[in-house]
N, C-alpha and C positions, 0 to 999 in steps of 0.2 A: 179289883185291879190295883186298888192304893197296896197292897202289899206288895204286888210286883213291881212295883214303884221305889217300894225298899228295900227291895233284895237288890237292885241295878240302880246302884247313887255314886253319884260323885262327892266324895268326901269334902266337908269344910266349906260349903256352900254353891261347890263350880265355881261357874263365874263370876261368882261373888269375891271372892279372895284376888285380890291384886297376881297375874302373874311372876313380876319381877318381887315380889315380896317372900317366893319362894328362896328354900335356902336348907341345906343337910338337918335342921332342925326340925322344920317342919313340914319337909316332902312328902311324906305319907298321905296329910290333907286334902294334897292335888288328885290323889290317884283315883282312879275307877276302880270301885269298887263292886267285882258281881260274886254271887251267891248262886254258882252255876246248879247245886245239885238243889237247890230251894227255890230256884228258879223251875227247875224240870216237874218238880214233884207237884209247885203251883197251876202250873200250866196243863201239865198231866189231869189235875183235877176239874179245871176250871175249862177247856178244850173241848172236854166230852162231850159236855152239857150243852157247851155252845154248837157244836154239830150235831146234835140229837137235836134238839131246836130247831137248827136251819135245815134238816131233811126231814125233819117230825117225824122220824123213826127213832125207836130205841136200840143203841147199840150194843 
């Protein structure tokens, strides 16, 4: 799960970073950052398992 955790981060700490310290130099910081097609392909993976699991059938 820690991986999914890195694909979907808020750059420069979130809420760590002072709002009003933002400024054209260093706005990228603030943004959400997601990794839509690394997110799909993790979850795609990791999904399967977990509902073959909770029906204890193999899909």
């Amino acid at each position: 799960m820690d991986c999914i955790v890195r694909a979907m981060a808020i750059r420069g700490g979130g809420g760590l970073l002072p709002v009003f310290a933002m400024d054209e130099g260093n706005r990228t910081d603030y943004y959400f950052d997601m990794k839509g097609i690394k997110i799909l392909r993790l979850c795609a993976r990791i999904l399967l398992g977990f509902i073959e699991e909770c029906l204890g059938i193999p899909l």
